[in-house]
C-alpha positions in Angstrom: 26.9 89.4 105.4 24.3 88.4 107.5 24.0 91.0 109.8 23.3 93.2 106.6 20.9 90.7 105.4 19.1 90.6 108.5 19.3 94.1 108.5 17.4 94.5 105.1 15.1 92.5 106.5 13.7 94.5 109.5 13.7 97.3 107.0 11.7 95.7 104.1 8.8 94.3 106.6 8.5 97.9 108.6 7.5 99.3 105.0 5.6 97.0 104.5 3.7 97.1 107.6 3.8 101.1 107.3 1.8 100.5 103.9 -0.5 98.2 105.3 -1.5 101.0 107.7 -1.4 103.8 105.3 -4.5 102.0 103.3 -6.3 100.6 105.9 -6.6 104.2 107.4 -7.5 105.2 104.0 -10.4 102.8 103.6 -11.6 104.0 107.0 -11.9 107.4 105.7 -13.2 106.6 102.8 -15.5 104.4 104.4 -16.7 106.9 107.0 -17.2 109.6 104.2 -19.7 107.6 102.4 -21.5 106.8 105.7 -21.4 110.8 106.3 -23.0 111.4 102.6 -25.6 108.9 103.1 -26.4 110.1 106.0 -26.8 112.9 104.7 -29.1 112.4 102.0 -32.2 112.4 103.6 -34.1 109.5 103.2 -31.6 107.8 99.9 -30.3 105.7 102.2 -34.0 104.4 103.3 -35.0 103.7 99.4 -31.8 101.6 98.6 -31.3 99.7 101.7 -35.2 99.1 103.1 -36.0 96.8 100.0 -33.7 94.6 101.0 -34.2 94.0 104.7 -37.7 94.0 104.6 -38.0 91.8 101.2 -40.0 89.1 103.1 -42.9 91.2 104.1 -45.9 92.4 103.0 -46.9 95.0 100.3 -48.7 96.5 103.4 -46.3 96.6 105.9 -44.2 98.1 103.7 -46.0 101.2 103.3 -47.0 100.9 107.1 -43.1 101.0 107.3 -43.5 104.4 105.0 -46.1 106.1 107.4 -44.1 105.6 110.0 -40.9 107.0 108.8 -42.3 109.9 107.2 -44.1 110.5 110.9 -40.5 111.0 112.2 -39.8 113.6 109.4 -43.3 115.7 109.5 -41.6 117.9 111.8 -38.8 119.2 110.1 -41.1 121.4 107.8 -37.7 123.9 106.8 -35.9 120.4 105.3 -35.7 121.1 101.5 -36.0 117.5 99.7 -33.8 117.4 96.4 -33.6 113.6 96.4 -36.5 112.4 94.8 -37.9 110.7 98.4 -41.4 112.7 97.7 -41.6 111.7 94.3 -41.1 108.0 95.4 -43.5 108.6 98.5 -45.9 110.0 96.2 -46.0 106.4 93.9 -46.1 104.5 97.0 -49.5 106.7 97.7 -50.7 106.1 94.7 -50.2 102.4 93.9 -52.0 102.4 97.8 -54.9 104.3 96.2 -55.3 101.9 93.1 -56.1 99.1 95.6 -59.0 100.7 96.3 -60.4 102.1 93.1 -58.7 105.5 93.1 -60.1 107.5 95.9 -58.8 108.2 99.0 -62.0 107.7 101.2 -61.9 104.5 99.8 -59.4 103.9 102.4 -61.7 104.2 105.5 -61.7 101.4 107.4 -65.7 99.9 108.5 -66.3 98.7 112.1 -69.7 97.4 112.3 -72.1 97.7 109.2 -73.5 101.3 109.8 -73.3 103.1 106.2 -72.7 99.7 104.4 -76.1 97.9 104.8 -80.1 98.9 104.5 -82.9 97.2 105.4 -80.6 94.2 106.4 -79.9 92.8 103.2 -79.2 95.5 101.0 -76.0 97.1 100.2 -76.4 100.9 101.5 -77.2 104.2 98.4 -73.8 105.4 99.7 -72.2 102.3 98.5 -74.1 102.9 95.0 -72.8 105.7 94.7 -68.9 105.2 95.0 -69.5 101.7 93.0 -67.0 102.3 89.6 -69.2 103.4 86.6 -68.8 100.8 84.6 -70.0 100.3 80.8 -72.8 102.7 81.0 -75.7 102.4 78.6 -74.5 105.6 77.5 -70.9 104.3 76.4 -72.3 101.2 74.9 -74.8 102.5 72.2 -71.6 104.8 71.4 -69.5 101.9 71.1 -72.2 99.3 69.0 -72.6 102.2 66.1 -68.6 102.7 65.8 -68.1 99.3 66.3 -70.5 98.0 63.2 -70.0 101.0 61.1 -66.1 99.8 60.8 -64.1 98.1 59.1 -62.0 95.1 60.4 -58.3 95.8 59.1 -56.7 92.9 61.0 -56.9 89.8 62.9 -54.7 88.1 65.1 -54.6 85.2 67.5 -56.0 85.6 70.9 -59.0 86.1 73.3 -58.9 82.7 74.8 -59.6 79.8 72.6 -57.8 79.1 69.0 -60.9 79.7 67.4 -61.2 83.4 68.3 -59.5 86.1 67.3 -58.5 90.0 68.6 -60.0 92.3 65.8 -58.2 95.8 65.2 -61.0 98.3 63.4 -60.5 101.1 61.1 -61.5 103.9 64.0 -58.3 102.3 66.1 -60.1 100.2 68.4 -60.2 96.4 68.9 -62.7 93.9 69.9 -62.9 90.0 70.8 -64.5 88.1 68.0 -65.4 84.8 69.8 -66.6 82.1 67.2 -67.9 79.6 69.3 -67.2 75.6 69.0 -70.8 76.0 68.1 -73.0 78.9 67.5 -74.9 77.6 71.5 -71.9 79.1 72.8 -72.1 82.7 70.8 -75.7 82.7 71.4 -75.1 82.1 75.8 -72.7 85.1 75.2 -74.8 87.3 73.4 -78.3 86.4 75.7 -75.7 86.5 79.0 -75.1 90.4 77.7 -78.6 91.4 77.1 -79.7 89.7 80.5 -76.7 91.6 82.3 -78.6 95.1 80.9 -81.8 93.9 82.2 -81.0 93.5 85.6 -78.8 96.4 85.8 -75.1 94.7 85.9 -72.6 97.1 84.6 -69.5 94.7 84.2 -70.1 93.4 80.6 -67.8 94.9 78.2 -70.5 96.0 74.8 -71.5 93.6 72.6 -72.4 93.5 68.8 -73.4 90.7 66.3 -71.3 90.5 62.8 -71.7 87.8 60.3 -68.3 86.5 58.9 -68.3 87.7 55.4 -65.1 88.4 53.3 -67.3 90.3 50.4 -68.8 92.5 52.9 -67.5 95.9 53.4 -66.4 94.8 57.2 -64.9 92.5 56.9 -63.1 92.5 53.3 -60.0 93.9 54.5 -59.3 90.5 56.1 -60.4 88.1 53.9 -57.1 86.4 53.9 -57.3 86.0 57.9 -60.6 84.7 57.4 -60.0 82.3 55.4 -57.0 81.3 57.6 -59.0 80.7 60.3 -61.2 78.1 58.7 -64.3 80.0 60.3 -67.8 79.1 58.2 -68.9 81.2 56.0 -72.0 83.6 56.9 -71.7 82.3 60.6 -72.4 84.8 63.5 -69.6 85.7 65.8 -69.9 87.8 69.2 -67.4 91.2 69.1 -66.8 92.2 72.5 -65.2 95.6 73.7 -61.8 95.2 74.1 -60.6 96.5 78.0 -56.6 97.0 78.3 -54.8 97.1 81.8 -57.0 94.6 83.5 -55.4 92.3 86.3 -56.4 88.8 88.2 -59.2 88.6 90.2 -59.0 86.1 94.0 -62.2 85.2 95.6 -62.7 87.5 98.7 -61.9 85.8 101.6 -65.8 85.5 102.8 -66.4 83.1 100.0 -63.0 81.7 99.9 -63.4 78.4 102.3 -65.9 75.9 102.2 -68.8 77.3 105.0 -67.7 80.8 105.3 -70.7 83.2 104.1 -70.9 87.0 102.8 -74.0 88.2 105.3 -74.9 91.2 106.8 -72.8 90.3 109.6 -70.0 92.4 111.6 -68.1 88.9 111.2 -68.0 88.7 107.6 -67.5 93.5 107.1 -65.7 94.1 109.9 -62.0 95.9 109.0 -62.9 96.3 105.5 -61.7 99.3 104.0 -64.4 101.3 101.5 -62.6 99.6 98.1 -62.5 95.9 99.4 -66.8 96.3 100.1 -66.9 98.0 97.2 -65.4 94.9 95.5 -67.3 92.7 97.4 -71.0 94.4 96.1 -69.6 93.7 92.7 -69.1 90.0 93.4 -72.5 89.6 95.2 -73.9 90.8 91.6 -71.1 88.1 90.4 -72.9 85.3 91.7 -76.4 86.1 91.3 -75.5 87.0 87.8 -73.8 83.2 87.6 -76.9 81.7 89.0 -79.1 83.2 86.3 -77.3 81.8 83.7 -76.6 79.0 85.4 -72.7 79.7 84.1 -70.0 77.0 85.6 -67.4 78.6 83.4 -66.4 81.2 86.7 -66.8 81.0 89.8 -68.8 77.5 90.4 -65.5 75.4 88.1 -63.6 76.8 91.2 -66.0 75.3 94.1 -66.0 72.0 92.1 -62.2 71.6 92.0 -62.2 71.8 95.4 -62.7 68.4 96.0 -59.1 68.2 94.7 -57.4 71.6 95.0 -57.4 73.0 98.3 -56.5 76.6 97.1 -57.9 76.6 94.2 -60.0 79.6 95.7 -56.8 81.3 96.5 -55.7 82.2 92.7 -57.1 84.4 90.3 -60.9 83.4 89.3 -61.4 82.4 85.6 -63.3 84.8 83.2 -63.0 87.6 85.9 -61.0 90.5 85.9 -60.6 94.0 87.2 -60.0 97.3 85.3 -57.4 100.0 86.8 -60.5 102.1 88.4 -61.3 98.9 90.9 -64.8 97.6 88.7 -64.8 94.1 87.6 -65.1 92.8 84.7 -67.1 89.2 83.9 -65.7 88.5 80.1 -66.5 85.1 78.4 -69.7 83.9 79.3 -70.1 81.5 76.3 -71.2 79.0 78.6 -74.4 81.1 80.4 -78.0 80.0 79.6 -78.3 77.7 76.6 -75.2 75.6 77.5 -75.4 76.4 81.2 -79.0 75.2 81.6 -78.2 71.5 79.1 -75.4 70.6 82.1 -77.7 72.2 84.9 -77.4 68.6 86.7 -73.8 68.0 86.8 -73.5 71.5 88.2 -76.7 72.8 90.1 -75.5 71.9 93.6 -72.0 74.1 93.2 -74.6 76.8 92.0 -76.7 76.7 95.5 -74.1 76.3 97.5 -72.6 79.8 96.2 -75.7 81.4 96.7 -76.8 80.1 100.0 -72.9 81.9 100.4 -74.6 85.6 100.0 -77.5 87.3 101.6 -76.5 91.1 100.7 -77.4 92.1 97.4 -77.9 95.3 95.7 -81.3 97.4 95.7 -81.4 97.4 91.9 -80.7 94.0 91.2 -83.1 92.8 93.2 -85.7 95.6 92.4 -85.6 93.8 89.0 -86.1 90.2 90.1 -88.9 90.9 92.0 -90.6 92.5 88.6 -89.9 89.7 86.8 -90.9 87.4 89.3 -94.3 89.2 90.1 -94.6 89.5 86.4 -93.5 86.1 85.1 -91.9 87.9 82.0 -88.4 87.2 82.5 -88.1 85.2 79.0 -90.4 87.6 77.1 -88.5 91.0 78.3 -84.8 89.8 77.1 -86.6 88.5 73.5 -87.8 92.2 73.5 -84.4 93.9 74.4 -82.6 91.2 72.0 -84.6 91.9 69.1 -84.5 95.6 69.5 -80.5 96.1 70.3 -79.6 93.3 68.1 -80.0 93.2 64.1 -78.7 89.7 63.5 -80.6 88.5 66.4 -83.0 86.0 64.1 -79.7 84.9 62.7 -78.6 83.8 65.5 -81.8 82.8 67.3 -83.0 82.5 70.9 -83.6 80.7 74.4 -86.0 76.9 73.6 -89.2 77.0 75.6 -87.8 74.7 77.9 -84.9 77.1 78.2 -86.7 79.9 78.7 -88.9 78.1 81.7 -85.8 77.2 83.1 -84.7 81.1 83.5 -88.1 81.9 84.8 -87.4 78.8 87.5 -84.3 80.7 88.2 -85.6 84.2 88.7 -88.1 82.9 91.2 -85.2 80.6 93.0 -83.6 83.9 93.7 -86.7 85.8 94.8 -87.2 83.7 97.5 -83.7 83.4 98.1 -83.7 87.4 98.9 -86.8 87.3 101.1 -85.7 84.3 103.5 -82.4 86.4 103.9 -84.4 89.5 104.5 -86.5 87.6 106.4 -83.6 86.3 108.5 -82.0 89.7 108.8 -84.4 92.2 108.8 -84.1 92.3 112.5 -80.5 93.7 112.4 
């Protein structure tokens, strides 16, 4: 009995043993069949398994890791692709491209500052010229007749604070209505807009006037919304362009720390590629622009809060933002000129030290402060452009004398801001 259990056994652990080894030599197989099929997939097995091990780097070394690998391939011209790899090579191309404002000679990288800088402070004609459009004069007439020749049909919560409101229009666009704690703020928007045009600043969306009247043809479709909103009666609101697919905006890393400069120094352009100058012309207009105005609501909040907030600098800049074609935008500037200049105090010292920050400027720009400095009209010619762009412009009303001297101040603050840089530079 227990030789034949013994027996039975020795019998029931060598099948067992005998199946063990039948499906472990079956997962080998399988297992070395998928590694054959990946294999031969050319590059599937790089897109589904690269993610993963290189997760902690950079957006950049990533596609440095792409031009690399698809180096080792260029030579294997007969190899038919059926895997989608140069579809997904072709994205990584072009999200590469949208860093730098769609255009591949965008991605040249600058050594030195020949082709960048003229006459030593002045960003180069070549640089003009690849600068993104944006709203041309052209557009923004075009806009301002569609814009008050329709009617609002809703409005809905948004554009920053409570009190304004994202308009949809009968022709199927939409616009910011800002309202304004007071009408000082609408009125800093409205003046910061016109003064833009006049110096030559592309980045401000269009801007109309519209007085807030549910028995006017405008804005009858939404007198319910209106009255919702508990805006006064007959006051003037601002309507801004509305701009989809805009990101965040950081401070470039020559004005990000306290001390470091944008000059027309190798130090400060060196191994820049085309795009990031070309977003760093836009920001010198940024802060010359900010000056003017003498608007805190930006850039200068920023350099204040470092006092607390070490990297403050190192997230996205308020009342800033950039369209898909690489152009900034500078939205929201309720608080430039007639606000701006009552607080001039509490903020003027944030306000020089951003400037004394840059000493390249564009040739337009500061074509146009020099004429209103050698003129002394700088007040007089945005009245002039006001009254003529802007109907409701009495409604609203305009810069104080002292306000307006203040501006003037300003202008000629920056003139000779430009000619001790030139002045400094002109040797280079």
């Amino acid at each position: 009995m227990r030789i034949a259990l013994a027996r039975s056994l020795a019998v029931f652990c060598l099948c067992a043993c005998a199946s063990l080894l039948y499906v472990w030599t079956g997962l080998v197989e399988i297992g070395n069949g998928r590694s054959k099929r990946a294999l031969g997939t050319t590059g599937a097995a790089l897109l589904t398994r690269q993610p993963d091990k290189q997760s902690s780097k950079t957006f950049r070394a990533l596609l440095e890791g792409h031009v690399v690998h698809k180096a080792r391939f260029s030579a294997h011209k007969n190899i038919s692709n059926h895997t989608g790899y140069g579809s997904a090579t072709g994205h990584l191309k072009v999200e590469q491209t949208n860093l730098n404002t769609h255009n591949s000679n965008h991605q040249q990288v600058h050594t030195g500052l020949h082709g960048l800088v003229e006459d030593g402070v002045f960003w180069s004609d070549r640089l003009e010229s690849l600068l993104p459009r944006g709203f041309s004069n052209a557009h923004a007439q075009s806009w301002k007749s569609e814009t008050r020749a329709s009617q609002i049909v809703s409005l809905e919560k948004g554009c920053g604070r409570t009190s304004n409101r994202l308009a949809r229009f009968s022709n199927g666009t939409k616009a910011c209505v800002r309202y304004g704690i007071n009408p000082d703020q609408v009125q800093g928007e409205t003046l910061s807009y016109y003064l833009a045009s006049l110096l030559g600043i592309p980045n401000l969306p269009p801007l109309v006037l519209s007085q807030v009247n549910p028995n006017s043809e405008q804005w009858s479709r939404v007198r319910g919304e209106v009255m919702d909103s508990q805006w006064s009666e007959n006051a003037v609101v601002s309507l801004t362009e509305w701009v989809s697919d805009l990101t965040g905006v950081v401070t470039p890393a020559p004005l990000r720390q306290e001390g470091r400069k944008l000059h027309p120094l190798r130090e400060d352009l060196d191994n820049r590629t085309t795009g990031e100058v070309l977003e760093l012309v836009q920001w010198t207009d940024l802060i010359l622009f900010d000056y003017l105005t003498a608007n805190f609501d930006r850039l200068v909040s920023n350099v204040f809060s470092l006092q607390w907030d070490s990297r403050v600098m190192e997230r996205d800049t308020s009342n800033l933002h950039k369209g898909p074609s690489g152009g900034l935008v500078f939205i929201d500037n309720e608080a430039g000129l007639v606000h701006g200049y009552r607080v001039l105090e509490m903020w003027q010292k944030y306000h020089e030290t951003l400037l004394s920050s840059v000493c390249l400027f564009r040739k337009i720009t500061a074509s146009r402060i020099f004429d209103m400095h050698r003129l002394q009209d700088a007040a007089a010619r945005l009245l002039i452009l006001y009254r003529d762009s802007e109907p409701l412009a009495p409604e609203l009303g305009f810069l104080s004398e002292d306000q307006a001297g203040i501006l003037q101040n300003r202008v000629d603050q920056l003139y000779k801001h430009i000619l001790n840089c030139k002045e400094k530079y002109s040797q280079f």
